[in-house]
C-alpha positions in Angstrom: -8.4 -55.1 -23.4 -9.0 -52.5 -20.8 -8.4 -49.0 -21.6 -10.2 -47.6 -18.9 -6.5 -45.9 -18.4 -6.2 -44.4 -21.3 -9.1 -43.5 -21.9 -9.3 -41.6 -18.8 -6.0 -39.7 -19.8 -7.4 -38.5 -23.4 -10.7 -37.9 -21.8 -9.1 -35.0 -19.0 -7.0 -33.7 -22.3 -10.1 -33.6 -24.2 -11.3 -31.6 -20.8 -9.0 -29.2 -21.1 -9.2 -28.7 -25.2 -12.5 -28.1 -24.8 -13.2 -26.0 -21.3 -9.5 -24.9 -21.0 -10.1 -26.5 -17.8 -11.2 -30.0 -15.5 -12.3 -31.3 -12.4 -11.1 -35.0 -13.0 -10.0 -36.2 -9.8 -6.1 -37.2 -10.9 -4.0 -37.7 -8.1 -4.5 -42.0 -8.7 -3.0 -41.1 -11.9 0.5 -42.7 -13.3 3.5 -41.4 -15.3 2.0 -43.1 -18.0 -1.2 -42.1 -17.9 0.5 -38.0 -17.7 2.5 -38.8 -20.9 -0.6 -40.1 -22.7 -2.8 -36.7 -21.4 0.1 -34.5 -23.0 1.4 -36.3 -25.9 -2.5 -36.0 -26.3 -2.4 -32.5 -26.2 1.1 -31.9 -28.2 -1.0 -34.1 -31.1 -3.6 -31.5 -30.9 -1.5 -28.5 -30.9 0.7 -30.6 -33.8 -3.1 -30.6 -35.1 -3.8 -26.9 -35.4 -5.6 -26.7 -32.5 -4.7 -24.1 -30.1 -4.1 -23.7 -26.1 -4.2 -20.6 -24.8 -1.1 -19.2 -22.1 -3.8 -18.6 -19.3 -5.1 -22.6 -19.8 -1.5 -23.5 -19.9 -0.5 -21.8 -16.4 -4.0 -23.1 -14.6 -2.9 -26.7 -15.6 0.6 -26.0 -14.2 -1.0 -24.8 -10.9 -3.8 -27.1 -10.5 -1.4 -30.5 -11.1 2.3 -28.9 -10.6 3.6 -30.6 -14.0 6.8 -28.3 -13.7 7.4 -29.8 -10.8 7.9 -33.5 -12.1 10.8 -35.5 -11.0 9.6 -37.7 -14.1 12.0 -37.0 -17.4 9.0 -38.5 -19.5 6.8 -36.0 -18.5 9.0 -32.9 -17.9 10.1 -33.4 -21.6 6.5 -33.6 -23.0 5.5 -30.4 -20.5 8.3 -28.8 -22.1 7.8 -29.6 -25.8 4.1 -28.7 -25.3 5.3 -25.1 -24.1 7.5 -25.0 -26.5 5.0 -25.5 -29.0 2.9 -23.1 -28.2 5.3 -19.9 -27.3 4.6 -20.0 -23.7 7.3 -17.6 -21.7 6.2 -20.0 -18.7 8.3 -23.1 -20.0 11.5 -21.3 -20.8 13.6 -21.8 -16.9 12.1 -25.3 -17.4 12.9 -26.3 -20.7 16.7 -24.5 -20.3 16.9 -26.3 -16.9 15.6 -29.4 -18.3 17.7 -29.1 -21.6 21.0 -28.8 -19.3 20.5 -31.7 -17.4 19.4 -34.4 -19.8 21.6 -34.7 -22.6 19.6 -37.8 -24.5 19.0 -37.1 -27.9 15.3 -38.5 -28.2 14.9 -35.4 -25.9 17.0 -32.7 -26.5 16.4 -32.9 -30.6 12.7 -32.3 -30.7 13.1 -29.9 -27.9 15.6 -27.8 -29.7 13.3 -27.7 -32.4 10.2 -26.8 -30.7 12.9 -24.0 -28.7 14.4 -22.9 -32.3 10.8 -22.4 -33.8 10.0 -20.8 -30.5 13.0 -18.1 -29.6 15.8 -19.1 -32.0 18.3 -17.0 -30.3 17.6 -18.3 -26.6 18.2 -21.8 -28.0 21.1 -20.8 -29.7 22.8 -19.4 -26.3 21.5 -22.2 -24.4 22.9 -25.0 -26.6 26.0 -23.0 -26.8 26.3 -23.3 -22.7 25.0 -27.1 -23.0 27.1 -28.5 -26.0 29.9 -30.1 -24.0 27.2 -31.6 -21.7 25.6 -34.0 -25.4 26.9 -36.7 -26.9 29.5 -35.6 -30.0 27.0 -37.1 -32.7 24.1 -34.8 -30.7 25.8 -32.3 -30.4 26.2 -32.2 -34.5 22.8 -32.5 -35.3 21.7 -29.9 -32.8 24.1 -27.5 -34.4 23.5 -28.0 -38.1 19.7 -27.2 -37.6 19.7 -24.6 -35.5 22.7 -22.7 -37.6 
């Protein structure tokens, strides 16, 4: 099995865990391979490990993740700055969270925005709610009440 792909994702996470930076070349790399590198990085946050504002706003310049057109990866970006308390996700992830309306996204997202800045998500789910699905909508609400 090759997992020269993968491996290359984890290995420019691992970059950036370690040097809060990286000079991987990455502009050959797939949507897949920029869900791996963050869902890599939300894993080590999850972890205990921690990712400082300054590291998060140099990988936003250097690759222009906010940016994406890609759902997969603008919900992981979001989640991860969600995680971490950045003020630098919040237009995104409100953006992001009035636009897609799937529950695999918005749920963990409201979480990571509840633990985050409880009142912000409370207003923006209260501007969203018509936007989710009834049974979302529900299970939004009852956790973030």
């Amino acid at each position: 099995v090759d997992r020269s792909l993968v491996d290359e994702s984890k290995s420019l996470a691992e970059s950036w865990l370690n040097t809060s930076t990286s000079e991987a070349e990455t502009s050959h790399m797939k949507a897949q391979q920029w869900m791996l590198f963050l869902d890599h990085l939300i894993n080590a946050v999850v972890a205990g490990q921690s990712i400082s504002h300054s590291t998060l706003e140099n990988m936003d310049s250097k690759y222009k993740i906010s940016a994406t057109s890609n759902v997969e990866v603008s919900f992981r970006w979001c989640l991860l700055g969600c995680k971490l308390s950045w003020p630098g996700c919040l237009a995104l992830t409100e953006h992001f969270l009035a636009n897609h309306g799937r529950g695999v996204y918005v749920k963990p997202l409201y979480l990571a925005f509840k633990a985050f800045d409880l009142e912000r998500a409370r207003t923006v789910f209260q501007r969203n709610r018509n936007f989710y699905m009834t049974v979302v909508t529900r299970q939004i609400a009852a956790f973030l009440d």
